[in-house]
MARDO-462710 format. One record per residue (C-alpha): residue number from 0; x, y, z. Coordinates in steps of 0.5 Angstrom, whole numbers, plus 500, padded with zeros to 3 digits. Each point is the difference from the previous one (the first is absolute). Example, Ala and Ser with C-alpha at 12.3 -4.5 7.8 and 13.67 -1.06 7.14 Angstrom:
REM residues 2
   num     u     v     w
     0   525   491   516
     1   502   507   498
//
This chain:
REM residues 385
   num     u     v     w
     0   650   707   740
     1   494   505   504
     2   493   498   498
     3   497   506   499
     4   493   502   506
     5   494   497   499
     6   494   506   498
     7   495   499   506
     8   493   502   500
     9   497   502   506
    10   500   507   504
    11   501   502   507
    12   499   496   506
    13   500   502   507
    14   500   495   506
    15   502   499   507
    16   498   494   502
    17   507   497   505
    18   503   501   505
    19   500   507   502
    20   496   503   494
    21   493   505   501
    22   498   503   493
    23   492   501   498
    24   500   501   492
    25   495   505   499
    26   501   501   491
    27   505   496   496
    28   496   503   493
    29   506   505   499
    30   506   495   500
    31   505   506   500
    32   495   504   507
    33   499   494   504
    34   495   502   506
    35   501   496   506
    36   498   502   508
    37   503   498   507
    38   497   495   504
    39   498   501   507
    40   502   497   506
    41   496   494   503
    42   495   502   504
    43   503   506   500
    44   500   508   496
    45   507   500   499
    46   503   500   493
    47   508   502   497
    48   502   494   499
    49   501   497   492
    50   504   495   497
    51   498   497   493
    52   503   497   494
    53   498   504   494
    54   501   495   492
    55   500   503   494
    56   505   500   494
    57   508   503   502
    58   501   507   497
    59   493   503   502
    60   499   505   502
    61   495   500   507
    62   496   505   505
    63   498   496   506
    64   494   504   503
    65   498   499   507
    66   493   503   500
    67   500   501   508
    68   506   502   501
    69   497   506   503
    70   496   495   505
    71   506   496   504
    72   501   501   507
    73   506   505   499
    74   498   504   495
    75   507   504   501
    76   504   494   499
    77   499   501   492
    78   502   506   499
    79   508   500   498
    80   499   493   500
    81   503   496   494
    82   497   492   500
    83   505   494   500
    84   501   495   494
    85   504   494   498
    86   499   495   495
    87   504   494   504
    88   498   502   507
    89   506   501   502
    90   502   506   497
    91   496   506   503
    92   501   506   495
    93   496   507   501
    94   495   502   494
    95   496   506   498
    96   494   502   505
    97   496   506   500
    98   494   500   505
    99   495   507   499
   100   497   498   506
   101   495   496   498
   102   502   495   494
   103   508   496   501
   104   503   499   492
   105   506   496   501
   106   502   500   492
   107   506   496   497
   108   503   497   495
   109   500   492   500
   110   507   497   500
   111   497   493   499
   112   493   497   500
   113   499   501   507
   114   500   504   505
   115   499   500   507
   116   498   507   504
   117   500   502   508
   118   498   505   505
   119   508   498   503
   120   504   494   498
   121   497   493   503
   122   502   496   505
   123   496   494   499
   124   497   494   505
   125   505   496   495
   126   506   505   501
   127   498   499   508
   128   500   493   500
   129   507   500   496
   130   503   504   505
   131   497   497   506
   132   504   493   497
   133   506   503   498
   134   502   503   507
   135   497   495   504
   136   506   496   498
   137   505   505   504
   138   502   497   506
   139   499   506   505
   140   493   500   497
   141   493   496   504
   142   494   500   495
   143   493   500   505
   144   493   500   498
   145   497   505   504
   146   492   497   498
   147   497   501   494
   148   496   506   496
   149   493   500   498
   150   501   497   494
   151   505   494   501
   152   506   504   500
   153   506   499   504
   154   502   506   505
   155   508   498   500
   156   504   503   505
   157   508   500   499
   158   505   499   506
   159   506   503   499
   160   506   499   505
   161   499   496   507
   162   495   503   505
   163   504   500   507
   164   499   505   506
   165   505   503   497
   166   497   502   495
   167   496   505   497
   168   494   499   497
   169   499   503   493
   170   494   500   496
   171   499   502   492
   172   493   499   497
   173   498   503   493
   174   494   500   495
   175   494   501   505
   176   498   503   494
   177   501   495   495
   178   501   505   494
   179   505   504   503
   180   505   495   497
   181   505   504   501
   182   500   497   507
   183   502   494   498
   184   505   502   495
   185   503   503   506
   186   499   493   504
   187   505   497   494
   188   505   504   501
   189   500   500   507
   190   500   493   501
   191   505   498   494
   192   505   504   505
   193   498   497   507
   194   502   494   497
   195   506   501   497
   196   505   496   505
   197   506   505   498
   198   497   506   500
   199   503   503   508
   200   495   504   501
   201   495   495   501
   202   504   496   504
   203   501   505   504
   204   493   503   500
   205   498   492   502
   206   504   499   505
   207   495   505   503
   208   494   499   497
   209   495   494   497
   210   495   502   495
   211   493   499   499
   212   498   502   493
   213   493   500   497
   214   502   501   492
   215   492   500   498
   216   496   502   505
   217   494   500   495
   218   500   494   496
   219   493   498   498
   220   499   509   497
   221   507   498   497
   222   497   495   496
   223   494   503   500
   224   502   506   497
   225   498   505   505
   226   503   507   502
   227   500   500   507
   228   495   495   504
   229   500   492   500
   230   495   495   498
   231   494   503   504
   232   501   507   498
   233   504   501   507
   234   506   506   500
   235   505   496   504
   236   504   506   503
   237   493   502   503
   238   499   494   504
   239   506   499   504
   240   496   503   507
   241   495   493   499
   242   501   495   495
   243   496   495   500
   244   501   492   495
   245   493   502   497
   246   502   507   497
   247   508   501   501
   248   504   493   501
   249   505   503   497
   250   501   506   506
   251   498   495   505
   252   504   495   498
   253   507   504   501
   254   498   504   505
   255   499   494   504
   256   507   497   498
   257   503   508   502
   258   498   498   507
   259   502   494   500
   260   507   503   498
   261   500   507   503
   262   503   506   494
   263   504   505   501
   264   501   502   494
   265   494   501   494
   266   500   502   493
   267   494   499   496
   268   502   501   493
   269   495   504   495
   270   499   504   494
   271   497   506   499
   272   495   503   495
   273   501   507   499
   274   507   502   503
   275   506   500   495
   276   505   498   506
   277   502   494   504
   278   498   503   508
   279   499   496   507
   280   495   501   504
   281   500   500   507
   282   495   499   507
   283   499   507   502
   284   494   501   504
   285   500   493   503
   286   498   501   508
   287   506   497   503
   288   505   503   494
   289   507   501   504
   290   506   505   498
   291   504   493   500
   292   496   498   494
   293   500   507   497
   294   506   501   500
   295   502   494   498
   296   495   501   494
   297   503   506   498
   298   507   497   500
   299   497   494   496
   300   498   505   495
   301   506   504   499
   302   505   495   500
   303   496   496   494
   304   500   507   496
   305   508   500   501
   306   500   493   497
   307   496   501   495
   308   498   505   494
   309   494   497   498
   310   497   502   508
   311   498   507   503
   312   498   502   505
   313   495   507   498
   314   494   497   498
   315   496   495   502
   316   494   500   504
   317   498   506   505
   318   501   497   508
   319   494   498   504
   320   498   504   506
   321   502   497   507
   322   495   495   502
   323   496   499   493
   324   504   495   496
   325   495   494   498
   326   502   493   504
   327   498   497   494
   328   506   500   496
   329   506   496   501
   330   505   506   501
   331   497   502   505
   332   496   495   504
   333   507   497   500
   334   504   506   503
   335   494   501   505
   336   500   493   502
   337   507   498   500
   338   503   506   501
   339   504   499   494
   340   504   504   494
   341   494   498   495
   342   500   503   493
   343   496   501   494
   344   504   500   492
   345   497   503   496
   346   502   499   492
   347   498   504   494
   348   496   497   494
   349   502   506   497
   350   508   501   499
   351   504   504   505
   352   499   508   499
   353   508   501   502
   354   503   494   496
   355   496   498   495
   356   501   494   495
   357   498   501   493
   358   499   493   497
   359   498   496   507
   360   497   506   504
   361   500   497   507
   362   501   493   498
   363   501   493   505
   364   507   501   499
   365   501   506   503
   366   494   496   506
   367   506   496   501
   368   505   504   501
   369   497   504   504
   370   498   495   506
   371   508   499   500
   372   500   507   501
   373   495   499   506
   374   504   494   502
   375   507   504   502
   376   495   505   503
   377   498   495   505
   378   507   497   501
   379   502   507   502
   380   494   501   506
   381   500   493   503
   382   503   501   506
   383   494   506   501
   384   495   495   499
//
């Protein structure tokens, strides 16, 4: 027979002390209005990211305010912005958000004892650790340790395919800033189908290309809970110009192995705060910047579009004026210096505006499903790169 739930004293608690987490608790006296505020990157100002786990009694009724909402470095990003929740981790679902431009309230009623919520859906150094063992196995795929991270992390690089003359060398890096985790829900997809030996796309595509792929780039702000920069407070994708071991050994690292292995092609994998579309941003106003590249960008885009609903074209950022683009971010450092079809993706932490998910909003799943897409987008430029 069912035993009937113990009754249990306590009230609300509130904690982020794992892999991943960043919450202050600020006052727990009103169990049913918690007041939490989001911690600032190390060594830095840049503060949006949380993740925590809230306990209290199932079927209460909660209202999460974080009191600095109004603080964080995209401030904008919050508004038509609902939080993500799961009670497995597993399981990302879209809760109720209301932000007045100062306070954040995240109000649900518990299902279970706990909850856990989040700024998007967590990609944890565990769940990078997994992902790294389970393609590894693959027999097109050689694991390479690049170097380590200022805290002791490994900078892994994936090699699919066999590098040859022939060849074309094709690189994809994500998670530069670590708590765009879309990135790395992107990079799951991605290589769960550049691995599959039956899918004819990828055949075809590697009897072309090998390629170099960075699923985390920021491994110790993964971990940390950061926003957008690494352990010493460094943003990455401000870095590619002059990195250094001291500072940036992540950008160092892999921009050393870029010019080992040379690159045609790049795309760096991002998520955006305030824009609900999933858009690519290109190098326009490098020095050296070509019509062969342009156009090529152009194409890349518009064919992608074709391929996937969930992609558009019309938003994005506004085009850098000739000769004004910064070298120190990777798209563009590595469309100048290698004269390549270098990429930025760019994910929403929102739901996209033109097919819009209820329940799941934009979600990992969807992550997925649209590094497929990506992956038929490329199989139909590669002879042009």
């Amino acid at each position: 027979m069912d035993l009937p739930l113990p009754v249990l004293r306590g009230s609300v608690q509130i904690n982020s002390s794992f892999d991943g987490g960043n919450i202050e608790v600020v006052d727990l006296s009103d169990a049913r209005n918690p007041k939490v505020r989001i911690r600032k990157d190390n060594e830095s100002d840049f503060l949006q990211w949380f993740y925590f786990r809230l306990t209290d009694r199932r079927g209460a009724q909660v209202a999460v305010d974080i009191v600095n909402a109004g603080e964080v470095t995209y401030a904008g990003g919050f508004e038509g912005y609902r939080a993500v929740a799961s009670y497995d981790r597993e399981t990302w679902f879209r809760v109720d958000t209301s932000f007045d431009g100062k306070v954040m309230t995240l109000s649900h009623t518990l299902e279970q004892d706990s909850i856990y919520f989040a700024y998007f859906a967590p990609f944890s150094m565990e769940r990078h650790a997994d992902l790294i063992a389970s393609v590894a196995e693959a027999p097109n795929i050689r694991l390479e340790v690049l170097g380590e991270t200022l805290d002791g992390q490994t900078m892994d690089l994936l090699t699919i395919g066999t590098p040859g003359e022939d060849r074309k060398p094709c690189w994809v890096i994500g998670r530069q800033h670590p708590g765009e985790t879309m990135a790395e829900w992107w990079m799951e997809g991605f290589l769960a189908r550049m691995t599959d030996p039956h899918d004819p796309v990828v055949r075809a595509l590697l009897e072309k290309t090998v390629f170099y792929v960075v699923p985390n780039m920021n491994p110790d702000g993964s971990r940390r809970g950061h926003l957008r920069t690494n352990a010493k407070g460094a943003n990455l994708n401000r870095e590619w110009e002059t990195p250094s071991m001291e500072r940036s050994p992540e950008v160092f690292l892999v921009r050393r192995r870029m010019h080992e292995t040379g690159l045609k092609f790049c795309l760096d994998v991002h998520g955006d705060e305030a824009l609900p579309y999933n858009f690519i941003a290109g190098f326009n106003g490098i020095p050296s910047m070509t019509e062969a590249q342009i156009s090529l960008y152009r194409d890349f885009r518009e064919k992608l579009a074709e391929i996937s609903p969930d992609f558009q074209t019309k938003f994005g950022y506004p085009e850098t004026p000739p000769g004004k683009a910064s070298l120190a971010m990777c798209t563009n450092y590595t469309a100048e210096t290698f004269g390549s079809l270098s990429m930025t993706l760019e994910q929403p932490f929102k739901d996209t505006i033109d097919t819009p998910d209820e329940l799941y909003g934009w979600s990992p799943e969807r992550c997925g499903r649209l590094a497929w897409s990506c992956i038929d987008t490329i199989y139909a430029v590669v002879d042009r790169l």
